[in-house]
C-alpha positions, 0 to 999 in steps of 0.5 A: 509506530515505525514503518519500512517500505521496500520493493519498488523499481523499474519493471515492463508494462505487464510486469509485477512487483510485491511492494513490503512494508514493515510495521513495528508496533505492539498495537493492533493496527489498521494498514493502507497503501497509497500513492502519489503519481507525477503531478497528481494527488496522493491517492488510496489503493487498498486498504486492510484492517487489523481484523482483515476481513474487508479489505477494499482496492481502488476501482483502477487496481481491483483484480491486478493489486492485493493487499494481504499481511503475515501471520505475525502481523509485522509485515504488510505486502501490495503484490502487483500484477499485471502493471501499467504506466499509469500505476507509476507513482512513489507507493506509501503505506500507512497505518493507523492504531485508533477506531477511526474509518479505515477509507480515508488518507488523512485518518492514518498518522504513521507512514513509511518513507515511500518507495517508487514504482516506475512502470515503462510501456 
């Protein structure tokens, strides 16, 4: 499993931005987004299964933040509205090919290269 993320920069406090992650895999997978502020521990911000009927987001970015997939399933996007200087951090999407539980980071084995998200006030 490869994966590519895209779509981070410098945007206002209030701004948005769609982060992309491209996924190469003849398997089905479940996906993630995370990331890891400045000193802080890397963190999960939403999740979407493979059969994308549970998707989950972290209490700080439900109702601004939305995880969703193409209709191919090759390509996963984090839209992000309504942003704020503390959503600032290098974004990470993950996947993963087995049963384990979708709501843990260290289940997930394949993971992009990052992509940051400066947020200014």
């Amino acid at each position: 499993v490869q994966l590519q993320a895209s779509g981070g920069g410098l945007v206002q406090a209030g701004g948005s931005l769609r982060l992309s992650c491209v996924v190469s895999t003849r398997s089905a997978y479940d996906t993630i987004w995370s990331r890891q502020g400045p000193g802080k521990e890397r963190e999960l911000v939403a999740t979407l299964p493979w059969r994308g009927d549970k998707k989950w987001y972290a209490d700080s970015v439900r109702g601004r933040f939305t995880i969703s997939r193409n209709n191919a399933k090759d390509t996963v996007w984090l839209q992000m509205n309504n942003l704020k200087p503390g959503d600032t951090a290098v974004y990470y999407c993950a996947a993963k090919t087995d049963g384990r539980p979708v709501n843990r980071i260290s289940n997930y084995d394949h993971w992009g290269q990052g992509t940051l998200v400066t947020v200014s006030s």
